[in-house]
C-alpha positions in Angstrom: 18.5 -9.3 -18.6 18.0 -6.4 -21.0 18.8 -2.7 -20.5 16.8 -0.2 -19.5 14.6 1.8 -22.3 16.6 3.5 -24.8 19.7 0.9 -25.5 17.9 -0.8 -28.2 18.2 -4.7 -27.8 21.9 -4.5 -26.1 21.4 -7.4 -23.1 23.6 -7.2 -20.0 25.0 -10.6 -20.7 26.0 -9.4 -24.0 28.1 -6.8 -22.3 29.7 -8.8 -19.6 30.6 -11.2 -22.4 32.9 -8.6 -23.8 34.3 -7.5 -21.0 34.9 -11.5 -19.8 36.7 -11.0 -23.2 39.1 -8.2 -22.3 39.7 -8.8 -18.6 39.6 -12.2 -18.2 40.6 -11.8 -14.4 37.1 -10.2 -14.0 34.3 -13.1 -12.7 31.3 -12.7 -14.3 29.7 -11.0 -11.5 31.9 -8.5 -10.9 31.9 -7.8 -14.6 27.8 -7.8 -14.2 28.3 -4.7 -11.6 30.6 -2.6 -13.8 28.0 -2.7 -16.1 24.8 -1.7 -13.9 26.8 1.4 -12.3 28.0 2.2 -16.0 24.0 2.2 -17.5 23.4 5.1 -14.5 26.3 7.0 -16.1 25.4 6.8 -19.5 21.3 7.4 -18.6 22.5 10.6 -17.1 24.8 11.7 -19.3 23.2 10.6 -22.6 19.8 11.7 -22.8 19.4 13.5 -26.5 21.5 10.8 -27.4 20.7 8.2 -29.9 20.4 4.3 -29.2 24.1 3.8 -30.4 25.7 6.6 -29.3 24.0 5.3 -25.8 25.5 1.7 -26.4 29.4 3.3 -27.6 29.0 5.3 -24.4 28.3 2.8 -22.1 31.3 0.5 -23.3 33.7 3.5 -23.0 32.3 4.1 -19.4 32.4 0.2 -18.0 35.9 -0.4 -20.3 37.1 2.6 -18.6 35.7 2.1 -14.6 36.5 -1.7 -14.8 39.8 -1.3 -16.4 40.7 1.3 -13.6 39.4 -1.4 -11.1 42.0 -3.8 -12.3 45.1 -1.6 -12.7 44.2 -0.7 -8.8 43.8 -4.1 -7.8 47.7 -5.2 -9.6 49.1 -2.1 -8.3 48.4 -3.0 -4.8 48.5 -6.8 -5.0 45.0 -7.3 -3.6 45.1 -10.9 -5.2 48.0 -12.0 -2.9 48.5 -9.9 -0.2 44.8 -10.3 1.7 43.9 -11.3 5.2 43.6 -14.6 6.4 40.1 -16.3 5.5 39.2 -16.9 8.8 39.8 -13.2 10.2 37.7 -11.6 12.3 35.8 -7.7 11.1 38.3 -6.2 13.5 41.7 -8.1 12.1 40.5 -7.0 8.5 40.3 -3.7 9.8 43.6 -3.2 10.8 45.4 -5.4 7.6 43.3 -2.3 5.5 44.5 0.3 7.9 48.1 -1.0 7.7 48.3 -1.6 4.0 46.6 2.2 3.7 49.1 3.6 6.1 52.1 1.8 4.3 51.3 3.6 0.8 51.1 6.8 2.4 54.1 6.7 4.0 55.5 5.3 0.6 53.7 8.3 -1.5 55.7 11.0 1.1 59.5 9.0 0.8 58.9 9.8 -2.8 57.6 13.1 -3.0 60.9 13.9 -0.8 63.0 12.0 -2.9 62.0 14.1 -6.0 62.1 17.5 -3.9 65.9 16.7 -2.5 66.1 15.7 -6.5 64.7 19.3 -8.0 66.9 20.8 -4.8 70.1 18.8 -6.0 69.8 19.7 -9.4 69.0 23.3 -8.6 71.9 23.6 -7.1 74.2 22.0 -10.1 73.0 24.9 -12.9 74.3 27.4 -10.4 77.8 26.0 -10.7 80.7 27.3 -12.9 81.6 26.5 -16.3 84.8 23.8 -14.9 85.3 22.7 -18.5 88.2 24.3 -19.3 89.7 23.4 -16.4 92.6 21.6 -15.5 92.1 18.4 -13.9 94.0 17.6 -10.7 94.1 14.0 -9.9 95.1 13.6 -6.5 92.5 16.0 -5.0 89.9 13.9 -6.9 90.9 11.1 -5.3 91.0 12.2 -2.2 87.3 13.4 -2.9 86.2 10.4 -4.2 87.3 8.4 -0.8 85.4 11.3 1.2 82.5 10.7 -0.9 82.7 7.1 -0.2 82.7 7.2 3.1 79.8 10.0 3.2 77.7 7.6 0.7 78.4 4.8 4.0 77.0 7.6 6.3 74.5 8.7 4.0 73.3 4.5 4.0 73.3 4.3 7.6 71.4 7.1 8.1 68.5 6.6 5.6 68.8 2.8 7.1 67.5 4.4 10.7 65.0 6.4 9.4 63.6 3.5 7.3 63.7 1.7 10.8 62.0 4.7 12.4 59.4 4.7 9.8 58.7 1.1 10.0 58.5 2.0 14.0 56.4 4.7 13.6 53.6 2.5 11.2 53.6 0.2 13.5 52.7 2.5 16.2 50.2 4.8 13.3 46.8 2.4 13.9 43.7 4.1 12.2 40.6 3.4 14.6 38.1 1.3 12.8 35.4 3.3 10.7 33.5 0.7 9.0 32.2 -2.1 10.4 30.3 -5.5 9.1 28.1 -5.8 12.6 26.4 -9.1 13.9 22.9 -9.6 15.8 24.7 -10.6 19.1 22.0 -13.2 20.0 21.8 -15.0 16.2 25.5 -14.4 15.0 24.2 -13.6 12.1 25.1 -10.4 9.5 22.4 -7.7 10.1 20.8 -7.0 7.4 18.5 -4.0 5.7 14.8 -4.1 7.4 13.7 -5.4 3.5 16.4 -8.1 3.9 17.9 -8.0 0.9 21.7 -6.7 1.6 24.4 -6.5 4.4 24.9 -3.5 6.5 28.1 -2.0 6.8 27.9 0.4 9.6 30.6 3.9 9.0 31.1 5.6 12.3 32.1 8.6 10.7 32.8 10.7 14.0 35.9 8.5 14.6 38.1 9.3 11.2 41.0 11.9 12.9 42.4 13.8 9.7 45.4 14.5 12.3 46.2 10.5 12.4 46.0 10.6 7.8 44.9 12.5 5.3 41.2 11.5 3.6 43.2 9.8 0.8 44.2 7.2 3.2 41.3 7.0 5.1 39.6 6.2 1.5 41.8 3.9 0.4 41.8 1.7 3.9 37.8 1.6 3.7 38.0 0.3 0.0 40.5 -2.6 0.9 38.7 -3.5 3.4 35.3 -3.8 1.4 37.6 -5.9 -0.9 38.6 -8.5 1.6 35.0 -9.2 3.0 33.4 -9.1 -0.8 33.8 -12.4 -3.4 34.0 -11.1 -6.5 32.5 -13.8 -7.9 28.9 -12.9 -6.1 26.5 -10.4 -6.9 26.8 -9.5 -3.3 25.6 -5.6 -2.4 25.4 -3.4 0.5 24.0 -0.7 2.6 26.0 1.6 3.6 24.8 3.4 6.8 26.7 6.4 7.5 25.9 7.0 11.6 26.8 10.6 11.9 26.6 10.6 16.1 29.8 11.8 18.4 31.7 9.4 20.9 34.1 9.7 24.2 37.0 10.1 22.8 37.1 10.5 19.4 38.6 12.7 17.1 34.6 14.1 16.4 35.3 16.3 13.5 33.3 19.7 13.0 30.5 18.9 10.2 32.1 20.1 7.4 35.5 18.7 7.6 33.1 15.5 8.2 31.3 16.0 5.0 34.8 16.0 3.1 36.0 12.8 5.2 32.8 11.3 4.0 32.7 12.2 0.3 36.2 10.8 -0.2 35.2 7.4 1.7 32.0 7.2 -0.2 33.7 8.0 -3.7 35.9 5.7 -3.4 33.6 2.6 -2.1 31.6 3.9 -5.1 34.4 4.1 -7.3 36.2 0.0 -7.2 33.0 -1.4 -5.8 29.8 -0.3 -7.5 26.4 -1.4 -6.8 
């Protein structure tokens, strides 16, 4: 399958060979979808350029989208930590809610961790110059076994709020937002009215910034598009955004729903092109 006009005689297949080359964990047809969303990069991007410059471009832009793909896949284990084949749409809802939740909750342990940090070390160059100083063993001891026994207090105390946290995920469930729907009557996936891709339905009104913060929301809608996609198809989508309000939902005003959105889309865009 050649290229669109303007990259000379460079084949798709040509591509996806050298990218089978440098990220041998990539199938084929995942490889094969890097490359498509990359050609719409470089064709807007690269008009006045020449035939080459359009082919170095397009191997920066699919090196660069697929190798950001598979540093995001290790870095959240998606090849081992998936749910189980035979899970419904609603169970592989909630493993990509919880996994989502969990590395928010991680991202804010660490950002306080560095703050207490910057406070802690703050507090250190304000201290006086003890270096002439003469050293008095026995209180040093005597600080030492306080500090002990404040380190087992300390210990305890971040133990319980690692407990509370764990309690608090498990009670944290994101309401499902995207949805893989069935015809009722046939069983089967619903399809496009051309029947050539899979639905997946967004209820938009139901994402509650209050419950996480768009970064989450994002990332929970891209895991789960993970789990139901084989990377080793050439499987595609529809993405039908339904934009309508629902008893009792969080029904965000419309721009704070546009900003929802872009993130969710972005992302979906962003590890699963085409």
């Amino acid at each position: 399958q050649e290229l669109p006009k303007g990259f000379g005689a460079t084949t798709i297949e040509a591509l996806v060979k050298e990218l089978r080359e440098s990220f041998p964990d990539s199938p084929e047809a995942e490889c094969c979808r890097f490359v498509k969303a990359a050609v719409w990069v470089v064709e807007k991007n690269g008009k006045r350029k020449s035939e080459d410059e359009k082919k170095e471009l397009l191997q920066e832009a699919v090196n660069e989208s697929l190798g950001e793909y598979t540093q995001w896949r290790s870095l959240y284990g998606l090849d081992f930590d998936r749910p189980d084949e035979k899970a419904d749409d609603a169970s592989i809802w909630e493993w990509a809610a919880r996994k989502a939740v969990g590395v928010e909750e991680m991202k804010k342990r660490e950002e306080e961790a560095i703050r207490k940090s910057k406070a802690g070390k703050g507090s250190n160059e304000n201290d006086d110059d003890t270096e002439n100083q003469l050293v008095d063993y026995d209180s040093q001891l005597n600080d030492a076994v306080e500090e002990t026994e404040d380190q087992g207090a300390e210990e305890d105390k971040d133990q319980n709020e690692n407990a509370n946290d764990e309690g608090q995920r498990e009670r944290k469930k994101l309401p499902q937002i995207i949805f893989k729907r069935t015809d009722p009557a046939t069983g089967e996936t619903i399809r496009d009215k051309n029947e050539t891709t899979d639905v997946i339905h967004v209820l938009a009104a139901r994402m509650d910034r209050d419950l996480a913060d768009n970064e989450t929301w994002a990332l929970a809608t891209a895991f789960y598009v993970d789990a139901i996609v084989d990377r080793k198809s050439d499987y595609s989508a529809t993405i039908l955004v339904d934009c309508r309000q629902g008893s009792g939902w969080a029904n965000p005003n419309s721009m704070t729903n546009i900003s929802l959105l872009g993130g969710v889309i972005s992302e979906i865009e962003k590890r699963h092109p085409e």
